[in-house]
C-alpha positions as CSV (number, residue, x, y, z in Angstrom):
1,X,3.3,55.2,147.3
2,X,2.7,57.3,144.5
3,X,5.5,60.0,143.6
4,X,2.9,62.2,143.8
5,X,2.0,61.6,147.2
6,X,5.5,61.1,148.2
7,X,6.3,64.7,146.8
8,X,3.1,65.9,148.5
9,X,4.6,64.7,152.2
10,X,8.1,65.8,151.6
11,X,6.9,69.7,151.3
12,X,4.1,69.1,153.8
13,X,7.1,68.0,156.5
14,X,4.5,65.6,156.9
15,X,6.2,62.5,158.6
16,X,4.1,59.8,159.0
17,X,6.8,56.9,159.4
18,X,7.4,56.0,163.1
19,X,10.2,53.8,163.8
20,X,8.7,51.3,166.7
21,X,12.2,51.3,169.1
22,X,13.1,54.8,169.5
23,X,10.1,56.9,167.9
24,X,12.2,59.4,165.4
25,X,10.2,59.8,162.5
26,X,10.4,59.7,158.7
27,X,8.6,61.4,156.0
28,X,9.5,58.1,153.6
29,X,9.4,54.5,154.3
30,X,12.8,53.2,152.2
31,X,13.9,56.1,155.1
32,X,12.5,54.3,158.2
33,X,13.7,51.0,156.5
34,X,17.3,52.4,156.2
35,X,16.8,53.7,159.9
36,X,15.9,50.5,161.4
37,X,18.7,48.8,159.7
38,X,21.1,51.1,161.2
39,X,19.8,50.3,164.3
40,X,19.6,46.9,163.9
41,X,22.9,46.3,162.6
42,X,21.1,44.5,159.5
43,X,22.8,44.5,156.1
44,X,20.5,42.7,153.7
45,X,22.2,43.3,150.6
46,X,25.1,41.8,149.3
47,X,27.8,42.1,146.8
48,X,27.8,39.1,144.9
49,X,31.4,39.4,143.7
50,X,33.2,40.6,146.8
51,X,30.0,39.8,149.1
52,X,30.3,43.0,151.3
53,X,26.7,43.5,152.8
54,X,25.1,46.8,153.0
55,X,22.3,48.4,154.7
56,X,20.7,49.7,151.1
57,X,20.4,48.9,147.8
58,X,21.5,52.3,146.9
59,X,24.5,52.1,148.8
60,X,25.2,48.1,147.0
61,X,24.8,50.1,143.7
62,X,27.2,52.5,144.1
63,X,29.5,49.9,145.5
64,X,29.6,47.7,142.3
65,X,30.7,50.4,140.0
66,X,34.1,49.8,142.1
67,X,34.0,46.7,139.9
68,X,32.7,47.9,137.1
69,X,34.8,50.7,136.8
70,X,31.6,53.1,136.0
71,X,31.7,56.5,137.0
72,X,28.1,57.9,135.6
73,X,28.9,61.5,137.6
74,X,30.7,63.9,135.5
75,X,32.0,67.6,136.9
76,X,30.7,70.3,134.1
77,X,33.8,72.0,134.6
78,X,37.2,69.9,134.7
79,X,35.3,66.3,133.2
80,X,36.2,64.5,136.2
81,X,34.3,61.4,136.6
82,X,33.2,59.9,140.2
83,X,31.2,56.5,141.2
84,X,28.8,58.9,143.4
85,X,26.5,61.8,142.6
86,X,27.7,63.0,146.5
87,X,31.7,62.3,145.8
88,X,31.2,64.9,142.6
89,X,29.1,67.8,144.5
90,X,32.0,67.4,147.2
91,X,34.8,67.6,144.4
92,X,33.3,70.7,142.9
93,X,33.7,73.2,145.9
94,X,37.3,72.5,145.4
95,X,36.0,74.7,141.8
96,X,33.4,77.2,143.5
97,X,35.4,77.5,146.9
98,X,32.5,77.1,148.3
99,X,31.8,76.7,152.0
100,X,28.4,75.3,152.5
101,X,28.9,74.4,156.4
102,X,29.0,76.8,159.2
103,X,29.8,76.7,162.7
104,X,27.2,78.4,164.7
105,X,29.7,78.8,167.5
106,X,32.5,80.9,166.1
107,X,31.2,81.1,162.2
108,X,34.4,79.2,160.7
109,X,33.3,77.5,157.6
110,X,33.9,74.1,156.0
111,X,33.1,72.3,152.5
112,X,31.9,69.3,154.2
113,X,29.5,69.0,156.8
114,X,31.6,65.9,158.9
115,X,35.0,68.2,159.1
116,X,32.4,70.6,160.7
117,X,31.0,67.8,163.1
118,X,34.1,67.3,164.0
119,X,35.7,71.2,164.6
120,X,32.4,71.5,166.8
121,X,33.7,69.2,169.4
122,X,36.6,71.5,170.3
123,X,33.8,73.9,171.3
124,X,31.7,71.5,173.3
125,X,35.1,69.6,174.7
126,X,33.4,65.9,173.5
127,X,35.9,63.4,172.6
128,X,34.2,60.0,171.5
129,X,37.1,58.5,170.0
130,X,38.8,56.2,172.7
131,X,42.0,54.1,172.2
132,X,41.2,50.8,174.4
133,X,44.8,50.2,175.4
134,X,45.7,53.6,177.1
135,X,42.0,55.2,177.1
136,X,43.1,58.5,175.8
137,X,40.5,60.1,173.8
138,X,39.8,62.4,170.6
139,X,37.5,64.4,169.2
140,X,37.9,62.9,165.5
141,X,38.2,59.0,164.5
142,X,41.9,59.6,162.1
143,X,43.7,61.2,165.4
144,X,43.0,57.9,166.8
145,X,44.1,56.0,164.4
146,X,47.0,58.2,164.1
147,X,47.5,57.6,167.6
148,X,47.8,53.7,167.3
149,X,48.9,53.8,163.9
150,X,46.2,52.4,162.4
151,X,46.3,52.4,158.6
152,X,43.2,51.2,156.7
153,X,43.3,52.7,153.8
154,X,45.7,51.0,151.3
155,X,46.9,51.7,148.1
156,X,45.7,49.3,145.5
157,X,49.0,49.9,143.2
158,X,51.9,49.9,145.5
159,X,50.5,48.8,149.1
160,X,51.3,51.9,151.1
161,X,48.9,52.1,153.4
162,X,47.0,55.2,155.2
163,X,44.8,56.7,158.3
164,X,42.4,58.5,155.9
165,X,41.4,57.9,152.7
166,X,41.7,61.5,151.6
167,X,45.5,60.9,152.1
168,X,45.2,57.7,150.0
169,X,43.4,59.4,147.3
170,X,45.6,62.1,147.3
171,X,48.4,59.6,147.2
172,X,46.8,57.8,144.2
173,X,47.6,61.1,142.1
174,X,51.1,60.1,142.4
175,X,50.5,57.2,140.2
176,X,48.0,58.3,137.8
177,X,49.2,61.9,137.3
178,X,46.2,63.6,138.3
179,X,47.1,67.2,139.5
180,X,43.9,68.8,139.7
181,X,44.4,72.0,141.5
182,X,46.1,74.6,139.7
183,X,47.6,78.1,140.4
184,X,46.3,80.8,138.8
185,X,49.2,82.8,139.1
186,X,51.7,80.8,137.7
187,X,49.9,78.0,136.1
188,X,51.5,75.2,138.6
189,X,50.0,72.2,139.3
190,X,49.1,70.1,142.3
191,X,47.8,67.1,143.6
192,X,46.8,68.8,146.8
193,X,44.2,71.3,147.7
194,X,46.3,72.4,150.7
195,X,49.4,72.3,148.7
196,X,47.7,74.3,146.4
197,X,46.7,77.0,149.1
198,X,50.2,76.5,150.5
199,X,51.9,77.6,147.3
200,X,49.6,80.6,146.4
201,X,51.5,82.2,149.8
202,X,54.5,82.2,148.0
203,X,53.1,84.5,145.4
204,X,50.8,87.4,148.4
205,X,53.5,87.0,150.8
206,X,51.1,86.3,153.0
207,X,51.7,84.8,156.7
208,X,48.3,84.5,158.3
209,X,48.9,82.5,161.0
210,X,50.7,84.6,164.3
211,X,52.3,83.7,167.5
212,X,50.6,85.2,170.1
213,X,53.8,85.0,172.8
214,X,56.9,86.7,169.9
215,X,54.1,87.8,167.2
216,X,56.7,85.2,164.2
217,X,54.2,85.0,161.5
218,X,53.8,81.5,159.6
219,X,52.5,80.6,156.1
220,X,50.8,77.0,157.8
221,X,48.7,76.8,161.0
222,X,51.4,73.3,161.6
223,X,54.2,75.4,161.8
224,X,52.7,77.8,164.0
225,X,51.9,74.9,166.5
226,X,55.3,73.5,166.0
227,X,56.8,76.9,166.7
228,X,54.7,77.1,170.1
229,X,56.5,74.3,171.3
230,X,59.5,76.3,172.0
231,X,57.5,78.6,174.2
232,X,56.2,75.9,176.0
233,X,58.5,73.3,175.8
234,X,56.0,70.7,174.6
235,X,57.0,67.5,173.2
236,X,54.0,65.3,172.0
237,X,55.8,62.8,169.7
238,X,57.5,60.2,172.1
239,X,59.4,57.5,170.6
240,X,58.1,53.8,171.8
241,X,61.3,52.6,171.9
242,X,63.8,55.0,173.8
243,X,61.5,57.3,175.3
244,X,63.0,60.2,173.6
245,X,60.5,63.5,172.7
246,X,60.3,65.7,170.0
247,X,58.6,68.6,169.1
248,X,57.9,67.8,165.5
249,X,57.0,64.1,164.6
250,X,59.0,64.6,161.4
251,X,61.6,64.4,163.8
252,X,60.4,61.6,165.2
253,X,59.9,60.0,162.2
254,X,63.8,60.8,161.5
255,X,64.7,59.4,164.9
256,X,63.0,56.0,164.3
257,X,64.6,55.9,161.1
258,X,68.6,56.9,162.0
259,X,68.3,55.1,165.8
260,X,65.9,52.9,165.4
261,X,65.7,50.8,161.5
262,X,68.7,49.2,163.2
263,X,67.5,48.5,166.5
264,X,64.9,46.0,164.1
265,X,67.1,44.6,161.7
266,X,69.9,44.1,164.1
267,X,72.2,45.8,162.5
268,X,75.2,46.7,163.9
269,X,77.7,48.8,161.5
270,X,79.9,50.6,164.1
271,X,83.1,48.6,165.6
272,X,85.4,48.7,168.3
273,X,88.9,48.5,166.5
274,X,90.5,47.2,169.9
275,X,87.8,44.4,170.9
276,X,86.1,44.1,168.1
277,X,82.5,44.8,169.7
278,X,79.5,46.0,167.5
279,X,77.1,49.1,168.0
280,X,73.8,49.9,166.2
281,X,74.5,53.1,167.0
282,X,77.9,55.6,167.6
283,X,78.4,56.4,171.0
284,X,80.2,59.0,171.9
285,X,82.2,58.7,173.4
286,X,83.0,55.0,173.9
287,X,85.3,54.1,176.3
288,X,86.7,50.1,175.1
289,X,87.3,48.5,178.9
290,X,89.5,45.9,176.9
């Protein structure tokens, strides 16, 4: 097709492209070719160093300047550098603030149109994330993994591995330096977006996030939801081991750590001085029936 014609039928809406199994049509055929891929599960092209396969040559181009370390997509206003034109538009809103994607529900906003995907499942109560051992379910694919502690996204540098790969390329920053947003307040630098926004409550005071039951005012939605708890009593984060809840799952995280490290190494540092007999844990109190 000429680029002519094919810029003719894009403002025409023309779509003359009809994909045979399920009838949606496109107003390009490399579209309907993608499509049918997709829906065949077809991935024709392939890496020839790693041989990942892919559903376009687009997407096997943009793949191989992981290995070739080329970045062709520079942002105008920090130099920033990214593999894909998309991963640089993306990067700067973090600059403009903007907020292209809007909920047509309750009119919250959101830089990128999957996070709004996903907040508009809270309104329509869809959950199509399912763990197959308990067949709980979720409206996004990271609280599932979070759920059964999947981690797919690890760190090429020191192994530490994560549920989404913003967190890993957030992490990443830790080893090259990179602290991209800054305050401009103070000048203070952060790897973080959200620590960013965290930090620039410090300097307005502000507490925008209120409990409804006491009206205690909190700088982060997280510790507004922690602070629920009380009121409710809630206690999501159960350990695996014990059976113990906690409100927080730092706290869990602290209770595997303290109870539990020793429960897997065997470890067991606390003696009876009459019998001799070893604990992984101090219990008090313990009564020695020697």
């Amino acid at each position: 097709m000429e680029k002519s014609e094919k810029i003719t039928e894009i403002h025409s809406e023309e779509k003359p492209h009809h994909c045979d199994v399920c009838g949606k049509s496109f107003s390009d055929n490399s579209d309907l070719t993608k499509h049918k891929c997709i829906q065949s599960g077809m991935k024709p092209y392939q890496c020839d160093i790693c041989g990942q396969l892919f559903i376009s040559s687009g997407k096997l181009t943009a793949h191989m300047r992981i290995h070739t370390g080329e970045k062709p997509y520079h942002c105008d206003i920090c130099g920033k550098s990214f593999i894909r034109n998309n991963d640089m538009t993306r990067h700067k809103r973090i600059h403009t603030g903007e907020k292209s994607y809007h909920c047509d529900i309750c009119g919250k906003s959101f830089i990128e149109s999957s996070n709004l995907n996903a907040h508009k499942r809270i309104h329509t109560g869809d959950k199509p994330y399912n763990c197959d051992i308990c067949g709980k379910s979720f409206f996004r694919r990271n609280d599932l993994r979070r759920h059964t502690r999947e981690q797919p996204y690890h760190c090429d540098i020191c192994g530490k591995s994560f549920t989404k790969s913003s967190n890993l390329a957030a992490h990443k920053r830790i080893h090259t330096g990179d602290k991209p947003y800054n305050c401009d307040i103070c000048g203070k630098f952060f790897f973080r977006r959200n620590d960013l926004r965290r930090h620039t409550r410090i300097h307005t005071g502000m507490k925008p996030y209120q409990c409804d039951i006491c009206d205690k005012s909190f700088t982060e939605s997280s510790k507004l939801t922690a602070h629920k708890r009380i009121h409710t009593g809630e206690k999501p984060y159960q350990c695996d081991i014990c059976g113990k809840s906690f409100t927080k799952s730092s706290n869990l995280t602290a209770h595997y750590l303290t109870k539990h490290k020793r429960f897997h190494s065997g470890e067991r540092p606390y003696h009876c001085e009459i019998c001799g007999k070893s604990f992984s844990q101090r219990e008090k109190p313990y009564y020695c029936d020697v």
